[in-house]
C-alpha positions as CSV (number, residue, x, y, z in Angstrom):
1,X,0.0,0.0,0.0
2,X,1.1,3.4,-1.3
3,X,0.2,7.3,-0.8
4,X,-1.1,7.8,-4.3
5,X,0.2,11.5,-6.2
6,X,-3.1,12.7,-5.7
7,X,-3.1,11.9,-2.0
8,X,0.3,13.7,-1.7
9,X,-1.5,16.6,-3.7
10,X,-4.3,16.9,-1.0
11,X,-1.8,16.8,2.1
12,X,0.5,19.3,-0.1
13,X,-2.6,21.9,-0.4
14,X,-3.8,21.4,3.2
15,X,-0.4,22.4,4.4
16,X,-0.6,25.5,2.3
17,X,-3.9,26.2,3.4
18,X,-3.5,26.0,7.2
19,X,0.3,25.1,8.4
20,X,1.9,28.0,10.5
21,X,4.8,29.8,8.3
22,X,7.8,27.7,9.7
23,X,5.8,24.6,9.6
24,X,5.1,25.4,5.7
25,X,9.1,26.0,5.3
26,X,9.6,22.7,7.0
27,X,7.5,20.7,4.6
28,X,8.6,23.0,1.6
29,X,12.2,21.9,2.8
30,X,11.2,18.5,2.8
31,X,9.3,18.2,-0.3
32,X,9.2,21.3,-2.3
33,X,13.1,21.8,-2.8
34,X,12.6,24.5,-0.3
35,X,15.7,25.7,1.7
36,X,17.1,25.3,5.5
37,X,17.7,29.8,5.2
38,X,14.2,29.7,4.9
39,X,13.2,27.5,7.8
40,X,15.7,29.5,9.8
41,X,14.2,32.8,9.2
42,X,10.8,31.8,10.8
43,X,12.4,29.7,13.4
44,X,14.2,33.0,14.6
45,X,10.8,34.5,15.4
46,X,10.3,32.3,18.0
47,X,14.2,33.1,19.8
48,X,14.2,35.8,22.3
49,X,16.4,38.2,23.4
50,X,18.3,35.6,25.7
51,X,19.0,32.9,22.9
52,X,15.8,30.5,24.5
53,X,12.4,29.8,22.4
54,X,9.6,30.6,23.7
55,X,6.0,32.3,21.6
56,X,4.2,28.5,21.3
57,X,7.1,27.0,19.3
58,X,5.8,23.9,20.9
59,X,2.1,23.7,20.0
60,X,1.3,22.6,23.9
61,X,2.6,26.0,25.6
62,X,1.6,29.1,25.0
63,X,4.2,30.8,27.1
64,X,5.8,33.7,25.2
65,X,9.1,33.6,28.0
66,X,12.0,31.0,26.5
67,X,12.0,27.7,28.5
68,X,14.4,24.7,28.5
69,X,11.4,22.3,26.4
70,X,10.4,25.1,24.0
71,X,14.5,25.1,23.0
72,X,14.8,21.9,22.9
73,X,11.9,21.7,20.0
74,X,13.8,24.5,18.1
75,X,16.7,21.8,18.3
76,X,14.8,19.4,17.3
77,X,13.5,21.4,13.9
78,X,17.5,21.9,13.6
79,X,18.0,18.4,13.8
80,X,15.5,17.7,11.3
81,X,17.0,20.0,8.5
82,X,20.6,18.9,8.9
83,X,21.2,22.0,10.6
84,X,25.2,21.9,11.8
85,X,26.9,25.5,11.3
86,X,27.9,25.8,14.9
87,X,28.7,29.4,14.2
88,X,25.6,30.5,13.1
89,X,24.2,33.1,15.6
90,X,21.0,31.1,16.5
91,X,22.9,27.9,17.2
92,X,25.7,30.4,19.6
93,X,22.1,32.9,20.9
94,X,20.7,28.7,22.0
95,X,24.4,27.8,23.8
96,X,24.6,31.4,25.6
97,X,20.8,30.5,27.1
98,X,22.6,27.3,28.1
99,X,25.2,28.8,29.4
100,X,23.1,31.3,31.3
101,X,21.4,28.7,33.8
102,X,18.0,29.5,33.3
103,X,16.0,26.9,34.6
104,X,18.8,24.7,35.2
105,X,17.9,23.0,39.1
106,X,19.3,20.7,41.1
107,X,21.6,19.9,37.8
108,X,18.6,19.2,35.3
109,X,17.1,22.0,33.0
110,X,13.5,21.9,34.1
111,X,11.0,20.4,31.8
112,X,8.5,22.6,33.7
113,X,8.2,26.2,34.7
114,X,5.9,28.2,36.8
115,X,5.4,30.9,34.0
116,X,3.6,28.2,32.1
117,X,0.7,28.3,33.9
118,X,0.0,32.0,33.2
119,X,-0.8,31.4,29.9
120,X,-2.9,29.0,27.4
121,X,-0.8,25.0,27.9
122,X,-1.5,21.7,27.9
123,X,-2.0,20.4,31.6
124,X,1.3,18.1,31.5
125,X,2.9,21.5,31.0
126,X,1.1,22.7,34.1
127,X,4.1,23.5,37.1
128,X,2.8,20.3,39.6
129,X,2.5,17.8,36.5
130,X,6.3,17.7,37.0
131,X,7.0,13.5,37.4
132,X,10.9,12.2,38.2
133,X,11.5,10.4,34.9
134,X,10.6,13.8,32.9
135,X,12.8,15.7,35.2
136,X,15.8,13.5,35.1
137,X,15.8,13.3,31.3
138,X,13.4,15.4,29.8
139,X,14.9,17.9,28.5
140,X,18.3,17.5,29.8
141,X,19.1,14.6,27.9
142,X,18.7,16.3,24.6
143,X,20.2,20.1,25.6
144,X,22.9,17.9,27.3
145,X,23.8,16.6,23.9
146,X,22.9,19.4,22.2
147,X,25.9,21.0,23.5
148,X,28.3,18.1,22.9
149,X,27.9,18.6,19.0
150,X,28.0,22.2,19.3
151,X,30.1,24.4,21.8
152,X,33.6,24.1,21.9
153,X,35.3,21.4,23.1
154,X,37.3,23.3,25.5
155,X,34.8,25.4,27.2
156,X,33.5,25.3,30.3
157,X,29.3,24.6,29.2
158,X,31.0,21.4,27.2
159,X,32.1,20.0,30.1
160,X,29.1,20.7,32.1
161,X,27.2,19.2,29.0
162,X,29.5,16.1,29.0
163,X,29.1,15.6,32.6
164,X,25.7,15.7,32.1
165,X,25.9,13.2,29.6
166,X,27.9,10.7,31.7
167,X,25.3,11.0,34.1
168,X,22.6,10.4,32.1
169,X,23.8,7.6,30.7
170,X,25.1,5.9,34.1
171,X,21.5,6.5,34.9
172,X,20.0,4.5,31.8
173,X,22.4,1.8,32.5
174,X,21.1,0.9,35.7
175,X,17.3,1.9,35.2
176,X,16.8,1.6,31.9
177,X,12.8,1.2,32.1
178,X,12.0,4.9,30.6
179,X,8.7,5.6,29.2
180,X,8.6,7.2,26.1
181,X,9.2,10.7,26.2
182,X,12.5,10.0,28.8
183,X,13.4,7.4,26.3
184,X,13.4,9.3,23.4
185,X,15.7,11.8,25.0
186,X,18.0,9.4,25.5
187,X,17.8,8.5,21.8
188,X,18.8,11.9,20.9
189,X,21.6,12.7,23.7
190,X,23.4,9.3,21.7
191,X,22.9,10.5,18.4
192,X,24.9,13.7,19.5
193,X,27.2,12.0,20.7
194,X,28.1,10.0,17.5
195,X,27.7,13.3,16.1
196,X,30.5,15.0,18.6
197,X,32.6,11.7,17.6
198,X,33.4,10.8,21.3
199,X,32.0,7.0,21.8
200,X,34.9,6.1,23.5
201,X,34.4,8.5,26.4
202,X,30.9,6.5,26.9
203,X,29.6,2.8,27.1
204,X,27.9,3.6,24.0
205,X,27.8,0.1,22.1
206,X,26.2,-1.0,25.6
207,X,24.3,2.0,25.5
208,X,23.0,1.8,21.9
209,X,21.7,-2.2,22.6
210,X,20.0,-1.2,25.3
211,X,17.8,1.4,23.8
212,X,17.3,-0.9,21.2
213,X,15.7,-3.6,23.3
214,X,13.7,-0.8,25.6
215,X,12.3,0.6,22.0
216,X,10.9,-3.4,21.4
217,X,9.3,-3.4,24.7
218,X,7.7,0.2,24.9
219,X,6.0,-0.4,21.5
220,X,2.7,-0.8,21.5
221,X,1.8,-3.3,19.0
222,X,-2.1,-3.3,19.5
223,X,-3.3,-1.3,16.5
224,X,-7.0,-0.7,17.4
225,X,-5.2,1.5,20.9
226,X,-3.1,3.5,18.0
227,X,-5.5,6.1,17.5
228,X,-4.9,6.7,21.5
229,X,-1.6,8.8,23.1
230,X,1.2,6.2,23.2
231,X,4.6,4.9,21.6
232,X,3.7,3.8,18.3
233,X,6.1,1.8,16.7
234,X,7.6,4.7,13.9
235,X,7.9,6.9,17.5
236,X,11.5,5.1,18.1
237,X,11.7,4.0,14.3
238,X,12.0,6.4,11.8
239,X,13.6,4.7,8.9
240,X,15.0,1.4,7.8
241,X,18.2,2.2,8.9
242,X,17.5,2.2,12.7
243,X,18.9,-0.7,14.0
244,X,15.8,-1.4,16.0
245,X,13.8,-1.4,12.8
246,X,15.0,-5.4,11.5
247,X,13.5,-7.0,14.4
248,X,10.4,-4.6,14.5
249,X,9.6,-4.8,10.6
250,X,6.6,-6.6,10.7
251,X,4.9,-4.3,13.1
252,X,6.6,-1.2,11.5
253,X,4.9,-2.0,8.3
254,X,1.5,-2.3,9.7
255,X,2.0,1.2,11.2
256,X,2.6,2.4,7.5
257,X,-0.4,1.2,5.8
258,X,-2.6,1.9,9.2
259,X,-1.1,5.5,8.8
260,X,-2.5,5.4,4.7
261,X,-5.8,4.3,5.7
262,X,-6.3,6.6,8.6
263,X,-6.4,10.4,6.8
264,X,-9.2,12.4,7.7
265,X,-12.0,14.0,5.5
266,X,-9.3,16.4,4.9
267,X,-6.5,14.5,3.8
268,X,-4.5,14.8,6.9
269,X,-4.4,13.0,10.5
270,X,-6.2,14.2,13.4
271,X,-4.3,14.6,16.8
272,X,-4.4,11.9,19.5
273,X,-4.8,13.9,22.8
274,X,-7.1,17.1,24.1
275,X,-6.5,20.0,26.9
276,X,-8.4,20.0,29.4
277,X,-8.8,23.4,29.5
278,X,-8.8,26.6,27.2
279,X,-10.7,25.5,24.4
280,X,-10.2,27.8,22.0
281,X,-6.6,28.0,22.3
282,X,-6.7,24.1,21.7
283,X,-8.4,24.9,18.8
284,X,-5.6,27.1,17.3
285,X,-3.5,24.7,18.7
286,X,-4.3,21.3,16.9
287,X,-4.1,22.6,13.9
288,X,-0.6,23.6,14.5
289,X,-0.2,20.4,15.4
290,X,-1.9,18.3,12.6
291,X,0.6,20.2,10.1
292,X,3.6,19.0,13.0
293,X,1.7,15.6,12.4
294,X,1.7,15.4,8.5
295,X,5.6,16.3,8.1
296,X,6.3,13.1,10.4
297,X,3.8,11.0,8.8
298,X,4.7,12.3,5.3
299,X,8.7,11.5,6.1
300,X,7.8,8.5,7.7
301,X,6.1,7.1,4.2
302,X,8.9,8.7,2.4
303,X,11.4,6.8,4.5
304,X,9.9,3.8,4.0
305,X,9.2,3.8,0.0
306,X,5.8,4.2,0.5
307,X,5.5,7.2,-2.3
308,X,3.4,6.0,-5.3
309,X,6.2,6.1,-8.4
């Protein structure tokens, strides 16, 4: 089973229709030959003045003040365009807001913060929905390797970052029973390291098996409970080339053709999860998300071959 050209067509003009301006630059970059400058450009709206994101760069916060989680999704977008001139002033703005220890407690950047609940959020980003395994790894894990594969190798923030790192991943060894948002920081904080080309320094091979049999166990492989919040196989799995994906290829490949058959009226794919509160900024809000949704989904089925010729 295959997205057909005209299917691709109706995604392609939904996206035009309704995706936020750096969401649209994303999937032009993706599949429109459009360029990283451009993504860039309307990522920078959502940097402040002290190199953090802030402004609703993640779909679930309104908070307009720069937090550890809403940098760590501008990483993220980085990550996804190949981004790696560690120069450029937004990458050097996102190491000084590192640097600066905001947020940073008890030697974790805090995947909560009390501004969030003065404006419009999701109630997991609510100050007291704080749980241990979010705070240990979420987003520390990923900022921790962000700065591995990015500041200098002889400044002071890459040794805190590589401490951090060391920690983390002593952690994981002994406890490596992470849901799936803990998990997938962990995911990240290795790539970076491969990236930053110090292995060596780390029990990564270990490291790297381990995730790989935690990634079999978290996946759901129930299919009728997929429309529900939860680690879907293609969470961990992005392509063929992770080396989770031989021994998960059968349920991988159910994921693909239940992600064809389950397109709305619209072409696209609804979200999985409600606020319980503030309504009409959820509103707004979802449809930010469906068009985070359909670049995913629409990779994910690139990645995979399933394009129609």
């Amino acid at each position: 089973m295959k997205l057909l050209k005209s299917d691709f067509n109706s995604i392609k003009t939904w996206m035009h229709r309704n995706a936020r301006p750096l969401d649209l630059a994303r999937w032009n970059y993706h599949f429109e030959n459009g360029s990283g400058e451009n993504v860039l450009t309307y990522l920078q709206a959502y940097q402040n003045q002290d190199g953090g994101f802030g402004h609703a760069l993640e779909p679930d916060s309104w908070n307009p003040n720069s937090t550890p989680i809403q940098t760590t999704t501008a990483i993220e977008i980085l990550e996804e365009i190949h981004f790696d001139d560690k120069q450029h002033l937004l990458i050097q703005q996102i190491l000084n807001f590192l640097e600066s220890g905001t947020d940073f407690e008890e030697g974790r950047w805090q995947n909560t913060v009390s501004s969030n609940n003065h404006y419009p959020h999701a109630p997991w980003w609510h100050t007291d929905s704080d749980s241990n395994s979010r705070r240990e790894y979420n987003p520390t894990a990923i900022l921790a390797g962000f700065i591995l594969a990015f500041s200098d190798k002889g400044s002071d923030l890459f040794s805190e970052g590589f401490n951090l790192s060391q920690e983390l991943s002593k952690s994981f060894l002994l406890q490596p029973q992470l849901d799936m948002h803990p998990l997938l920081c962990v995911q990240h904080m290795l790539a970076y390291i491969k990236k930053a080309e110090i292995q060596n320094h780390f029990e990564y091979y270990s490291l790297c098996k381990l995730l790989d049999q935690q990634i079999t166990h978290l996946i759901n492989r129930d299919a009728d409970h997929w429309n529900d919040y939860g680690c879907r196989p293609t969470t961990f799995i992005k392509s063929p080339d992770n080396p989770a994906y031989k021994e998960n290829k059968e349920i991988v490949d159910r994921e693909l053709d239940y992600l064809l058959n389950t397109r709305n009226a619209d072409g696209v794919w609804d979200i999985t999860w409600k606020w319980s509160s503030f309504n009409k900024e959820f509103a707004i809000s979802e449809n930010w998300w469906k068009a985070n949704v359909v670049i995913k989904n629409t990779l994910l089925l690139q990645a995979f071959g399933r394009f129609e010729a």
